[in-house]
Backbone bond lengths (Angstrom), bond angles and torsions (degrees), N, CA, C in turn:
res aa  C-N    CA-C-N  psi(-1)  N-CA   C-N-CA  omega(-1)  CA-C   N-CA-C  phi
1 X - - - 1.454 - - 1.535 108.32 -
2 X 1.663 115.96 137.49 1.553 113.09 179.64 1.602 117.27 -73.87
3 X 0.667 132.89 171.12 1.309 135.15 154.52 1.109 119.09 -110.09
4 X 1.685 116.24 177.85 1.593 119.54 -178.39 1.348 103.95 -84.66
5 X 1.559 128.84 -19.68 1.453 117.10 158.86 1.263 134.97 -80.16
6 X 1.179 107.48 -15.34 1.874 115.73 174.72 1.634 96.58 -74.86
7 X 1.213 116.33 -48.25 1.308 121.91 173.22 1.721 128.35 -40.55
8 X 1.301 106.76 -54.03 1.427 118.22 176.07 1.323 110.30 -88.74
9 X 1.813 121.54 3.35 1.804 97.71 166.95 1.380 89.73 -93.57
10 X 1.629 148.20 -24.02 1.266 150.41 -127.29 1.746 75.57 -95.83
11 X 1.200 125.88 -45.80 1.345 104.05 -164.99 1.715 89.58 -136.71
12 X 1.528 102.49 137.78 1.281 109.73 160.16 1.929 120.48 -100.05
13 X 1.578 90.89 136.09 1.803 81.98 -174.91 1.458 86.31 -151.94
14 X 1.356 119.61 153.02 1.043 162.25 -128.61 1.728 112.37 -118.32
15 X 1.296 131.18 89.13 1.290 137.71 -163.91 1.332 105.85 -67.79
16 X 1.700 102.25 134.95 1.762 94.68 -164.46 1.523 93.88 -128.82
17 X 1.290 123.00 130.08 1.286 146.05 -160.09 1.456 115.41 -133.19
18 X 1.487 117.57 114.36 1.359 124.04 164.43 1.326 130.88 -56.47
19 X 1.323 141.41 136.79 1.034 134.85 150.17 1.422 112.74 -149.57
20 X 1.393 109.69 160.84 1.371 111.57 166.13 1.456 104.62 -142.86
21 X 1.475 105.61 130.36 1.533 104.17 172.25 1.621 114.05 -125.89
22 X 1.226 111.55 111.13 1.249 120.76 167.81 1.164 120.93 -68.99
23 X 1.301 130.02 136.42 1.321 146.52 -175.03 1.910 99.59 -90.00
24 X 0.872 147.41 -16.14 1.350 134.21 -162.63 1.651 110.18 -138.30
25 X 1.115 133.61 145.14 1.668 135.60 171.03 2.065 96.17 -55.82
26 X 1.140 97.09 133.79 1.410 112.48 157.04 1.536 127.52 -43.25
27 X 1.064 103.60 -35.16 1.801 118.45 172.03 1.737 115.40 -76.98
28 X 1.342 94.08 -5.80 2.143 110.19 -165.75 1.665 86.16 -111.23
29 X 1.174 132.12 -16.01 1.231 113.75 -169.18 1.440 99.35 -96.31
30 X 1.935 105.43 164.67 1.374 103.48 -174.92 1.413 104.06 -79.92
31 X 1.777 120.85 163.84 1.367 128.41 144.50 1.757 122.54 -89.34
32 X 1.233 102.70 150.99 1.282 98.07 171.02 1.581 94.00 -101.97
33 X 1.745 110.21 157.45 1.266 115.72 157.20 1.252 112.45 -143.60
34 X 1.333 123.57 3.96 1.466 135.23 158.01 1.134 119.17 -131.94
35 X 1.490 123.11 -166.59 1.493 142.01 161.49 1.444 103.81 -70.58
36 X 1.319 102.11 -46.08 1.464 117.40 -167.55 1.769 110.36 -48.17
37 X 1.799 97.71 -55.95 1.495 106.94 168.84 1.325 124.37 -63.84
38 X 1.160 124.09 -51.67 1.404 134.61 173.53 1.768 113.48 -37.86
39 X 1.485 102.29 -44.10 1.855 110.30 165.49 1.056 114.74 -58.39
40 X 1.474 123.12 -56.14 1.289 110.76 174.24 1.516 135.71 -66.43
41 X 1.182 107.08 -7.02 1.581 115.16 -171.60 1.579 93.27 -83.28
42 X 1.606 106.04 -51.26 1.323 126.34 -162.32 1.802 113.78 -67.89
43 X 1.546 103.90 -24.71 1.715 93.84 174.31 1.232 102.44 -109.68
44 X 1.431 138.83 13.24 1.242 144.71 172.16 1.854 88.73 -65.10
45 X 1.552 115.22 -47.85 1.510 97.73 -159.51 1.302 110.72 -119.20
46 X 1.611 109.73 38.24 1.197 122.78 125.41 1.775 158.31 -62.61
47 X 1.051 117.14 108.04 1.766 123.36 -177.93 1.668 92.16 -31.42
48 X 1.506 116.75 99.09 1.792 98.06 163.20 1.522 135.35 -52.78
49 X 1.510 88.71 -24.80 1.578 97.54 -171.58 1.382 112.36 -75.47
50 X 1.750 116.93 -2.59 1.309 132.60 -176.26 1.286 122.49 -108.26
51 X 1.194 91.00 -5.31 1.940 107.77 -159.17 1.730 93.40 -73.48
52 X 1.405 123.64 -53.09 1.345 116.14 -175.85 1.535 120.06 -112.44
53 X 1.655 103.18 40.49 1.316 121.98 -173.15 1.646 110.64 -136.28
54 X 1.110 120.36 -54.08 1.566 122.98 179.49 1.647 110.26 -124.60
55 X 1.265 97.75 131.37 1.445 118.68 -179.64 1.419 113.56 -53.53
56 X 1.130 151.25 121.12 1.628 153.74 -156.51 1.224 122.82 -149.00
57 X 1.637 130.04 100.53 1.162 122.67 153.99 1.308 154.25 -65.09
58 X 1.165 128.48 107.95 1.395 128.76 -165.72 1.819 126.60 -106.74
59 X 1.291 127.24 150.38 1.694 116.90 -171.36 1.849 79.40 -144.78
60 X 1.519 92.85 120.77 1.568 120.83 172.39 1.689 100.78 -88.48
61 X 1.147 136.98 89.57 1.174 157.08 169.11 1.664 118.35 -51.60
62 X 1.527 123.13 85.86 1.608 116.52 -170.31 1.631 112.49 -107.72
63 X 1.143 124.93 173.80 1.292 123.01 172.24 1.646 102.89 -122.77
64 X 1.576 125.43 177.13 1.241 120.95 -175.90 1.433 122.97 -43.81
65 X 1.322 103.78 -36.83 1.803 98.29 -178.81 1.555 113.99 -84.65
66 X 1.390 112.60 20.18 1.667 115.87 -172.55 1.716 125.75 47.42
67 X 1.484 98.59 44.97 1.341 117.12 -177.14 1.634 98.79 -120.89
68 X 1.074 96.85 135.24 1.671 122.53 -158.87 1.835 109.14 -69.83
69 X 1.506 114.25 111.51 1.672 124.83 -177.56 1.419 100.56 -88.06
70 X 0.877 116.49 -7.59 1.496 114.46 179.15 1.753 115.67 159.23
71 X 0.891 107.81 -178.21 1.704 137.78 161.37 1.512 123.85 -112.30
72 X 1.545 123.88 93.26 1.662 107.87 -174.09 1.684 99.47 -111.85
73 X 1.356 111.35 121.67 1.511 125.21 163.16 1.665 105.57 -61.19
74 X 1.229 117.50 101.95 1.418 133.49 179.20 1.560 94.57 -64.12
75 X 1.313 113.18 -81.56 1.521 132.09 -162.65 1.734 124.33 -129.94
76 X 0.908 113.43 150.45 1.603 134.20 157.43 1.365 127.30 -93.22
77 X 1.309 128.72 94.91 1.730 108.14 176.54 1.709 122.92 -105.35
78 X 0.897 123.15 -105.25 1.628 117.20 174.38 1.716 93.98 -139.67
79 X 1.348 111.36 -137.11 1.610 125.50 -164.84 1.483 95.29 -97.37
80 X 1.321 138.54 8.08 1.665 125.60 -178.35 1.409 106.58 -142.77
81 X 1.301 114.60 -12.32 1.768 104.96 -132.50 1.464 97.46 -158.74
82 X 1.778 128.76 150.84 1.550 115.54 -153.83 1.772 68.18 -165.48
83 X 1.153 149.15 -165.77 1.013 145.98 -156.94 2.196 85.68 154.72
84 X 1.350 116.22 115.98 1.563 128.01 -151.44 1.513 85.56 -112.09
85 X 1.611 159.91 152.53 1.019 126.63 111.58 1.541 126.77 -107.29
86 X 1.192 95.81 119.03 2.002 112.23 174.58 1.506 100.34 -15.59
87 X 1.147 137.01 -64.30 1.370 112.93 -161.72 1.476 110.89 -82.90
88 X 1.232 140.82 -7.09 1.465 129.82 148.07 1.338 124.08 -47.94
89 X 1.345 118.28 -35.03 1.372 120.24 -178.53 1.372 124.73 -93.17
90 X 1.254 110.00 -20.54 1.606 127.67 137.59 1.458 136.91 -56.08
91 X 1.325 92.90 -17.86 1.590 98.70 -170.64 2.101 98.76 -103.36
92 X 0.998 93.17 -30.33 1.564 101.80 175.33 1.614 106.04 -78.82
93 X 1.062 120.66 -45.71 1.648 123.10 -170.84 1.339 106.20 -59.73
94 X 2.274 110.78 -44.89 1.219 84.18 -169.03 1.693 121.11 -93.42
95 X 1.644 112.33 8.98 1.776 130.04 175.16 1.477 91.18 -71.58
96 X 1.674 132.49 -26.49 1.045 105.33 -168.94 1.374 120.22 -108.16
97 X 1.534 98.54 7.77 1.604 122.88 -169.94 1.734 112.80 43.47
98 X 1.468 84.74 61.61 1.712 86.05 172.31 2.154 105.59 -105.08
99 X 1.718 75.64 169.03 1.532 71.92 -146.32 1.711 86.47 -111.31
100 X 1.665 116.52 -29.91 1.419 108.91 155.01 1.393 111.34 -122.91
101 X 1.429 117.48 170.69 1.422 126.08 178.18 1.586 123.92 -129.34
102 X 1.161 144.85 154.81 1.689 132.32 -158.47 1.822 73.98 -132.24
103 X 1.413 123.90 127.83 1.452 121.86 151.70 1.523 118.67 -82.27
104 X 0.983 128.33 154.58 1.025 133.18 165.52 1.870 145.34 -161.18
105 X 1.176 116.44 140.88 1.771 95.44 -171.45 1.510 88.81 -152.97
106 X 1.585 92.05 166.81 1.837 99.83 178.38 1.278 103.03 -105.64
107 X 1.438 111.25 174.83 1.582 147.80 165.04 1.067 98.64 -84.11
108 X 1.353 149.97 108.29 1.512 119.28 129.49 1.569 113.16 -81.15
109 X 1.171 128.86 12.37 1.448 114.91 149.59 2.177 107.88 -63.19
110 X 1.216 125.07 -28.01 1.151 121.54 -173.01 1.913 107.39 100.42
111 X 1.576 106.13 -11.98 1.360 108.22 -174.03 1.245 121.37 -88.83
112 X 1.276 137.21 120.32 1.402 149.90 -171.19 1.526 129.42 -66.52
113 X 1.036 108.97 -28.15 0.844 137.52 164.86 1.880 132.77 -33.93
114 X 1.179 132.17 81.71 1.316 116.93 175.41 1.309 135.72 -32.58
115 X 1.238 133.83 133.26 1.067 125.50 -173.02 1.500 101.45 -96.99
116 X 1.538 130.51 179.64 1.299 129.71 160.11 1.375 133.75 -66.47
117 X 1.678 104.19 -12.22 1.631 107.46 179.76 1.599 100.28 -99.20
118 X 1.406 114.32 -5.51 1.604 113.28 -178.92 1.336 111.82 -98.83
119 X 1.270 99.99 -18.04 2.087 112.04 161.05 1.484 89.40 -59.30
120 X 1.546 113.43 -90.07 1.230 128.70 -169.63 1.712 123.29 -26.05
121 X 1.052 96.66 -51.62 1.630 102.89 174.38 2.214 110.21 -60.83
122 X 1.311 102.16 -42.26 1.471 117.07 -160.31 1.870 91.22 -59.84
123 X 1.271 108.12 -37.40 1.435 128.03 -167.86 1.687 103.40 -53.24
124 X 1.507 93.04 -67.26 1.383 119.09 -166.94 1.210 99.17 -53.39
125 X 1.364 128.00 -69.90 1.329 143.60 -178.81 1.751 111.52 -40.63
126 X 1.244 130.31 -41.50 1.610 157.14 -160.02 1.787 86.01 -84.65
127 X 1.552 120.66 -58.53 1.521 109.19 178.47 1.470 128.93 -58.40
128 X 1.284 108.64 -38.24 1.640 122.81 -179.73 1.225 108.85 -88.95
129 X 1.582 123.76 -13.45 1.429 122.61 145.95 1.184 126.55 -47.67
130 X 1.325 120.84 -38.91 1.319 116.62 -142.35 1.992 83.44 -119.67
131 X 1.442 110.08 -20.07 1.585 103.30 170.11 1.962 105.95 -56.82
132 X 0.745 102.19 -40.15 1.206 123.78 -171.09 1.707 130.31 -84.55
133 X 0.877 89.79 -40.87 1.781 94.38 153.45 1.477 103.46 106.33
134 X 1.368 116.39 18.42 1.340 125.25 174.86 1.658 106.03 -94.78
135 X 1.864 107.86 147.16 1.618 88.65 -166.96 2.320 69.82 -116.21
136 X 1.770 70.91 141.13 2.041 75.65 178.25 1.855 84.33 -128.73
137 X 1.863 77.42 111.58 1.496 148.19 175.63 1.785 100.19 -49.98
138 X 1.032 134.77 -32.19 1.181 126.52 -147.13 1.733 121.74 140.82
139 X 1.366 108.72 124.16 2.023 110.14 171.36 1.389 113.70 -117.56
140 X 1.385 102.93 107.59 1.306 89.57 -168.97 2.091 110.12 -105.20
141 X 1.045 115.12 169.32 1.079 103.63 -162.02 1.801 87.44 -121.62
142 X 1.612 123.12 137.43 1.365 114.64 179.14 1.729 125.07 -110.58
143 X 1.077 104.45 -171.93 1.230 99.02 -173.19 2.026 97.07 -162.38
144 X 0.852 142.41 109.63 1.795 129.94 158.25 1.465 108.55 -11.42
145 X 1.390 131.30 -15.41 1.364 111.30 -158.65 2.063 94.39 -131.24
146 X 1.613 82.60 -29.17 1.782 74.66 -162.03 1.359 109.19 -136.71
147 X 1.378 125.82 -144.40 1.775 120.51 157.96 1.691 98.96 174.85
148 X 1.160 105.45 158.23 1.295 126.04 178.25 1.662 121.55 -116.81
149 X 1.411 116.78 112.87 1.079 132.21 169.14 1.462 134.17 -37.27
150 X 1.492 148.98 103.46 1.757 113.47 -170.16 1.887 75.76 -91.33
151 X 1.148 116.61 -42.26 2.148 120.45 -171.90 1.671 92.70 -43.64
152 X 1.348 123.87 -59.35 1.111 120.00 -150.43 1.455 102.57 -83.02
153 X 1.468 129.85 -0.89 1.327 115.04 -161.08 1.645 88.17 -119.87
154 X 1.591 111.73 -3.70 1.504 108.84 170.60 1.526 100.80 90.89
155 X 1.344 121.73 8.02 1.799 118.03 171.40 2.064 118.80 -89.26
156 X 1.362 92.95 9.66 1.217 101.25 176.73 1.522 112.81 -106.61
């Protein structure tokens, strides 16, 4: 018969432990109560010099009272193109035990406009939300000057 120690020299693995430590009181953090707010929180902690230069994915991280768990930089892409993957933003939401999430990325074309892979992605992302018990709040797409709604335009 094996044991639980023959067992754990046969394979070594690596103890994986949650935490989340917030740096600030819950009452110090911002709320969102719009799109409107959520932009501003959201290009506040943006690189400006990047904002209308490299394509950037971002996940606005909330808890039930829509007060902000964080900011997680999903991705980096070049001048067109950002490439998101679903389980990063899953994997951060649930270390930070958020309960909704705001997506978000810029244009540096300056164009507002959704594209068909940012439908597509919003989709994907909206199912494994909702497997999961996260409610996703809104994707907004940015710009230095402006932003586009998917909540406000009714694609959420």
């Amino acid at each position: 018969m094996e044991t639980t120690q023959n067992f754990t020299d046969c394979f070594k693995v690596a103890e994986i432990d949650l935490i989340y430590t917030p740096s600030y009181k819950i009452s110090e953090r911002p709320k969102v109560s719009s799109p409107e707010s959520s932009y501003h929180i959201l290009v506040g902690s943006w690189n400006k010099g990047k904002l209308g230069f490299i394509e950037e994915f971002k996940v606005l991280l909330l808890n039930r009272g829509n007060r902000v768990l964080g900011i997680y930089n999903v991705c980096r892409g070049g001048i067109t193109s950002t490439t998101a993957d679903i389980r990063l933003i899953f994997a951060a939401a649930l270390k930070a035990g958020a309960t909704g999430m705001i997506l978000a990325h810029n244009h540096p074309s300056g164009t507002l406009s959704p594209s068909p892979q940012d439908r597509q992605l919003t989709q994907r992302i909206k199912q494994v939300a909702q497997l999961m018990e996260i409610d996703l709040l809104d994707h907004l797409i940015l710009t230095s000057e402006s932003f586009y709604s998917f909540a406000e335009q009714g694609q959420i």
